[in-house]
Backbone as CSV, one residue per row, in Angstrom:
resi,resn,N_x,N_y,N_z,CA_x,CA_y,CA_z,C_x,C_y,C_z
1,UNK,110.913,103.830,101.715,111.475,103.000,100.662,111.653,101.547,101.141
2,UNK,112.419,101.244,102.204,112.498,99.928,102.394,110.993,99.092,102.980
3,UNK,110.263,100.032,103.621,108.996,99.433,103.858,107.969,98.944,102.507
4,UNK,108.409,99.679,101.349,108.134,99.413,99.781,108.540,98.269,99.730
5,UNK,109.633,98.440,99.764,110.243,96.958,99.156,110.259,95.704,99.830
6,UNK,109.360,95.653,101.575,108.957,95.049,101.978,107.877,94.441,101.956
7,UNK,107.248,95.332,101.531,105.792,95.102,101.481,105.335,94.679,99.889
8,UNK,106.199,94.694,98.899,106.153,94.265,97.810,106.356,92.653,97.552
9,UNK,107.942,93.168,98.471,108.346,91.365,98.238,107.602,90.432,98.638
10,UNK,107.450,90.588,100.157,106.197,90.090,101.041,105.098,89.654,100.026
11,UNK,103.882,90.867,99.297,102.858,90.186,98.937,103.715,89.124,97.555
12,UNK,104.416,89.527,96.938,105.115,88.757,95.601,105.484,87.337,96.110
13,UNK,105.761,87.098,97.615,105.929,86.062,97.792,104.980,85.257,98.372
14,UNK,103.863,85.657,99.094,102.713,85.357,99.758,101.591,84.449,98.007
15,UNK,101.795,85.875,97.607,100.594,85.233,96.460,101.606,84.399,95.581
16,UNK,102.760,84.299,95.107,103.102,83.342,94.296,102.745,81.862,95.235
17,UNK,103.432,81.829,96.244,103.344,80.685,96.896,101.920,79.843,96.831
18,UNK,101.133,80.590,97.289,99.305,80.395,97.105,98.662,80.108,95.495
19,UNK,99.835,80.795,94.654,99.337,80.134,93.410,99.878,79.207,92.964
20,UNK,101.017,78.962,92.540,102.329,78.435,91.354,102.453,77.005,92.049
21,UNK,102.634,77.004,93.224,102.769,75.231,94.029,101.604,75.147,94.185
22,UNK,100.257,75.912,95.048,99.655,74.917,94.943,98.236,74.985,94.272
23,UNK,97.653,76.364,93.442,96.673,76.345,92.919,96.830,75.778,91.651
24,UNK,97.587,76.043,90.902,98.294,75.688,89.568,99.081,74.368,89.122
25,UNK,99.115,73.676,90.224,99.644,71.640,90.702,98.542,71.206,90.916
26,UNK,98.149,70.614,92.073,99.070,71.601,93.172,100.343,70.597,93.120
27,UNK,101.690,71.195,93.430,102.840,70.166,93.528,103.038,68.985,93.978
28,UNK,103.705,68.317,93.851,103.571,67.102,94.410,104.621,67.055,95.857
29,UNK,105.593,68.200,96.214,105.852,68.356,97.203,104.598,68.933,98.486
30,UNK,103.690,69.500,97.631,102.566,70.819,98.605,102.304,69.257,98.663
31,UNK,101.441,68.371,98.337,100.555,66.957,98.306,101.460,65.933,99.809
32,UNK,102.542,65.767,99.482,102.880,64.765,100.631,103.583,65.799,101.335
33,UNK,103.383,66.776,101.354,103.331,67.821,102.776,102.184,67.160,103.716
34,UNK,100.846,67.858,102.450,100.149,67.638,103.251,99.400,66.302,103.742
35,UNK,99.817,65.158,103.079,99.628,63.419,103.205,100.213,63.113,104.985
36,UNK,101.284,64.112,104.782,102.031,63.539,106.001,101.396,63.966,107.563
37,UNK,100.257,64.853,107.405,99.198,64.704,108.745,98.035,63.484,108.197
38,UNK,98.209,62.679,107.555,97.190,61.802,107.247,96.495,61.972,105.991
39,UNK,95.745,62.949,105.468,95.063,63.280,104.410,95.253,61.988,102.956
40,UNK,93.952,62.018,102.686,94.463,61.196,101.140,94.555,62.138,100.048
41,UNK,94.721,61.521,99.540,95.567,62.522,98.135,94.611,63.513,97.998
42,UNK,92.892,62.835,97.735,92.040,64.371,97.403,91.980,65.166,98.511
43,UNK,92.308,65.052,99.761,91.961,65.719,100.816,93.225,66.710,100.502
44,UNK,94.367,65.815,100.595,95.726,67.249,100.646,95.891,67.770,99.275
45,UNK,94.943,67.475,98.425,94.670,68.782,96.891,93.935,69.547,97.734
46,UNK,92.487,69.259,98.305,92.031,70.244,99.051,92.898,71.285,100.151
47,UNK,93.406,70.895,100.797,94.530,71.492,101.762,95.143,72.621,100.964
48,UNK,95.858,71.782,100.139,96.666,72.565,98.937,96.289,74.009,98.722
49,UNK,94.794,73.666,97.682,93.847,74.642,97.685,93.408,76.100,98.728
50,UNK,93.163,75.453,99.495,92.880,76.501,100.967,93.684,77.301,101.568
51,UNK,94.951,76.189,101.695,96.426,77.169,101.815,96.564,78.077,101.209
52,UNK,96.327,77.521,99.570,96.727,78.692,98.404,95.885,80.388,98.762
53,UNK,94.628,79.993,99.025,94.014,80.650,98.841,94.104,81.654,100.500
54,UNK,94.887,81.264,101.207,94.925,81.655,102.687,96.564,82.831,102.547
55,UNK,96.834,81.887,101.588,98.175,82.518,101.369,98.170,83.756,100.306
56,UNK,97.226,83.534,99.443,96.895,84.743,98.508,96.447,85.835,99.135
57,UNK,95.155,85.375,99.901,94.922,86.147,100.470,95.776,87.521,101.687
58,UNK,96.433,86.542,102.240,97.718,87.446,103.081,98.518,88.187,102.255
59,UNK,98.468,87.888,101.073,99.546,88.770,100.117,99.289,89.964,99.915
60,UNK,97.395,90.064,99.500,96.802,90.772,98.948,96.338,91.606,100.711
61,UNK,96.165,91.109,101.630,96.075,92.336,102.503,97.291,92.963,103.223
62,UNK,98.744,92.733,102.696,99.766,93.031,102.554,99.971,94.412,102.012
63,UNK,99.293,94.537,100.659,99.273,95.364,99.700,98.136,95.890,99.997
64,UNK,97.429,95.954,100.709,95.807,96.692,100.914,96.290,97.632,102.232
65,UNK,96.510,96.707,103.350,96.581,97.256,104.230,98.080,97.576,104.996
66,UNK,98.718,98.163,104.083,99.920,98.425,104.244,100.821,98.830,105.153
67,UNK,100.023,99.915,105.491,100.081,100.940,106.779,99.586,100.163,108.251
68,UNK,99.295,98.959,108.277,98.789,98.607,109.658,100.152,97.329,109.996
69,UNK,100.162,97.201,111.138,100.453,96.406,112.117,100.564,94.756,111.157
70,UNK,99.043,94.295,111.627,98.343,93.134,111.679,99.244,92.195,110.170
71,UNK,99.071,92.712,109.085,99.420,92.123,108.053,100.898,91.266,107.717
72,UNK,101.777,92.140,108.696,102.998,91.905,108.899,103.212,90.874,110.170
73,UNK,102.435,91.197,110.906,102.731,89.931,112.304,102.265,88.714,112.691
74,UNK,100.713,88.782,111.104,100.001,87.583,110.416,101.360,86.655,110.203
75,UNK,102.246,87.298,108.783,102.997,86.979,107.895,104.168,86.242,108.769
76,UNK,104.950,86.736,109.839,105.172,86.106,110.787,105.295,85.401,111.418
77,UNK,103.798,85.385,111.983,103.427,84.006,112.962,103.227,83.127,111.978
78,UNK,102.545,83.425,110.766,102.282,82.437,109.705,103.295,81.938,109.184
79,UNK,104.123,82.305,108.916,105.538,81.824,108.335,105.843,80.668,109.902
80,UNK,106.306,81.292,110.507,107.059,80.745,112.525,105.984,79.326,112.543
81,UNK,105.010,79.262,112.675,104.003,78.175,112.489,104.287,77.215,111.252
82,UNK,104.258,77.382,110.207,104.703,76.746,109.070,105.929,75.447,109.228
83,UNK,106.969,76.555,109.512,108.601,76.519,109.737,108.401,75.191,110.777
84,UNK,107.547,75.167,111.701,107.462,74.372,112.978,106.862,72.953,112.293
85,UNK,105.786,73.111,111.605,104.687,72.207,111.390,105.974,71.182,110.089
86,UNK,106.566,72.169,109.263,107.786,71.356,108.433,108.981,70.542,109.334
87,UNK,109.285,71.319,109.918,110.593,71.123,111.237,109.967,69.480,111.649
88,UNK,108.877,69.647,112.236,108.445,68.580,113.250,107.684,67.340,112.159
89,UNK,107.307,67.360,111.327,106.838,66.404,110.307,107.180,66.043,109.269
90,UNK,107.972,67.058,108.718,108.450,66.769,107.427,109.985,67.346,106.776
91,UNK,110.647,67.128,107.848,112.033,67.634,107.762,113.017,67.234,106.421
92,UNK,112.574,66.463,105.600,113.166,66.498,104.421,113.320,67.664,104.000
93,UNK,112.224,68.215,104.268,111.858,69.000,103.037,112.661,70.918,103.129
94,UNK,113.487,70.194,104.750,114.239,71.757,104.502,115.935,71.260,103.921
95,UNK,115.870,70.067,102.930,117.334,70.151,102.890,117.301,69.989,101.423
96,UNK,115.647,70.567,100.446,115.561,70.131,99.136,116.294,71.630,98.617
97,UNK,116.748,71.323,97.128,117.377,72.449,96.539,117.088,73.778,96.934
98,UNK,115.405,74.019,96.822,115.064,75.082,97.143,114.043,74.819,98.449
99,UNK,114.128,75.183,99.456,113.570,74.441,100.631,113.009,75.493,101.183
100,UNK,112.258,75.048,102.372,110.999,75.506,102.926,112.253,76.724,104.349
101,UNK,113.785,76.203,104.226,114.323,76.696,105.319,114.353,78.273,105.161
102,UNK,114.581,78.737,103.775,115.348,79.571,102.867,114.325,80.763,102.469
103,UNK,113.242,80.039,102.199,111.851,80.912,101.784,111.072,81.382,103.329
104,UNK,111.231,80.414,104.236,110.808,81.235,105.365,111.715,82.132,105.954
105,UNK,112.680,81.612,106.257,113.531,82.827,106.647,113.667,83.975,106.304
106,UNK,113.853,84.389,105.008,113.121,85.383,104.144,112.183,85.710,104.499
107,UNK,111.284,84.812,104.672,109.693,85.890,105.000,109.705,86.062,106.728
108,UNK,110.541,85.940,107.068,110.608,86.420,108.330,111.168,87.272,108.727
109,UNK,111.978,87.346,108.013,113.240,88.958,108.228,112.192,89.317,107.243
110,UNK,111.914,89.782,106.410,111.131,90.735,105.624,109.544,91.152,106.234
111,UNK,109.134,90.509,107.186,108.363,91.084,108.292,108.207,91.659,109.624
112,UNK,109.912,90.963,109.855,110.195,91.889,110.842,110.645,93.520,110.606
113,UNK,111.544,93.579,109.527,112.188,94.644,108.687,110.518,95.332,108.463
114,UNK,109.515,95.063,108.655,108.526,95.961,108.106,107.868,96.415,109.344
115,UNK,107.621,95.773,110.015,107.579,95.989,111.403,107.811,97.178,112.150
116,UNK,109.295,96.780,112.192,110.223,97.972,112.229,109.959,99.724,111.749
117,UNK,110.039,99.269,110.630,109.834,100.336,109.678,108.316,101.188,109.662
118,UNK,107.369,100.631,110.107,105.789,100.836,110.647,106.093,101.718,112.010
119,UNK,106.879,101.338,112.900,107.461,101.965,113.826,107.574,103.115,114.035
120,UNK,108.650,103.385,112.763,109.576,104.411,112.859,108.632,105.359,112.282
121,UNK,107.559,105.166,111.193,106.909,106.292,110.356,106.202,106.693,111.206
């Protein structure tokens, strides 16, 4: 059960993220995210894009490959990497209403909690 509800939330949050900010904007927060390694505007729509689609993708082998390891320690490092790349460049952006601090953390306990739970079965 809780590995359900890990592995649910997980992809629910993987693929929204990959769509709603930035396939469907892309936002204008995802944009001077990504401005702020240099990019011009069409480059960090492209970024945007790729992310989205990097991030969908992790959602969807979340929900595929449920039962393995890999999907969960992707989600992880991918999140832990993120968290760093915001931390060190763009630290506004963990003190906005809904911030980058709040949504990773979440996806970090909810991959470790699955982890775990892969373990034990």
């Amino acid at each position: 059960m809780t590995l359900s509800l890990c592995r649910f939330a997980l992809a629910f949050i993987w693929i929204y993220q990959g769509i709603v900010p930035k396939w469907l904007g892309p936002h204008d927060d995802e944009l001077a995210i990504n401005q702020v390694l240099g990019a011009s505007h069409e480059q960090a729509v492209w970024i945007a894009y790729g992310g989205g689609a990097l991030e969908v993708g992790l959602g969807l082998a979340i929900l595929v490959w449920w039962r393995r390891r890999w999907p969960y320690q992707l989600s992880a490092l991918g999140i832990g990497l993120l968290s760093v790349f915001v931390l060190w460049l763009a630290p506004q952006f963990l003190l906005a209403a809904f911030n980058a601090a709040t949504v990773n953390a979440a996806i970090l306990a909810l991959s470790m909690i699955a982890l775990v739970e892969l373990r034990r079965s």
